[in-house]
Structure formats: C-alpha cells, structure tokens
C-alpha positions, 0 to 999 in steps of 0.5 A: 711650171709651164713648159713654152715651145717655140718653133720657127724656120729659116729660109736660105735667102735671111741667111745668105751671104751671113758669117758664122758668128753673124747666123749664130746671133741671127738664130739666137735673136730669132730664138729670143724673141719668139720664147719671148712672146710665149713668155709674154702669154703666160705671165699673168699665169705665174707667181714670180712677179713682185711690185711694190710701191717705193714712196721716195721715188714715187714709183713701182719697183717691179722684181720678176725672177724666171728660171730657165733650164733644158728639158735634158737639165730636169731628166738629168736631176730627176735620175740623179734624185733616183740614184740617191733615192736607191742607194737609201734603199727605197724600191722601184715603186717609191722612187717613181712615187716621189718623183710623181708627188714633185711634178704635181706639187710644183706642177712639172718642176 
C-alpha cells in the first residue's frame, strides 16, 4: 500500500465573491487533481493495472481498480479485528502480532 498525501492552501482572493456550494466543488477539484498527480507518480509501482489485447476491435482494454479509504477507515477495522480477536481469547501480544503480520504482508493494507 502506498499511503499518498497531498497538501495545498487556498488564498482568500481564489475564494472570494464564491458561494458555498461554488467553494466546496472548488476545494474538491483542487483535492482532486493534486491526489491525482501523486497518483500518477506511483502507478507504474502498483499491481492494479491490467491490458489486454481485444483482437476484434484492434485495441487494448485497460482495467485499473483502486481502492480509496480514510486513514480513520483502516484504525476503525483494525480495532474492530481486535475486538473480535479478544472475544476468541487471544491476548494482548497476539492481537498485536496479527495486526503486524497484515500491515507487512499487504504492505500497510
């Protein structure tokens, strides 16, 4: 997994004179594109880009599949795993194991 970041700052006068709704889909294109160019650096790094030759139509079908979650999505299901983990009685230490052993087998996933 390759956790991307993106970090920018709006100055008042791109957001003047704008209504709310008019901000809001400013500061979600701005979001957009800039998570997009750090996307962009990683692809050749990932494993979710498929091609395949479609003889009929003399092209290449490209499938690409991403998934997208919150840091808080990834703590929320690692404490709900724990949960369950100490109701089958495992201790402290092997909860912690387990949870270690999935972030380095799917490299933070």
């Amino acid at each position: 997994m390759i956790e991307i970041d993106f970090n920018t700052n709006i100055t008042q006068d791109k957001i003047k004179g704008q209504s709310a709704d008019e901000l809001e889909d400013f500061i979600a294109s701005e979001i957009a594109y800039g998570l997009s160019v750090e996307m962009k650096k990683h692809i050749d790094e990932m494993s979710f880009i498929d091609m395949q030759w479609n003889e009929e139509e003399e092209r290449f079908d490209i499938t690409a599949e991403l998934v997208l979650c919150s840091k808080q999505d990834i703590v929320t299901n690692a404490e709900i795993q724990a949960q369950l983990m100490a109701n089958y009685g495992l201790t402290e230490e092997q909860i912690l194991n387990v949870l270690e052993t999935q972030l380095i087998d799917n490299k933070g996933f």
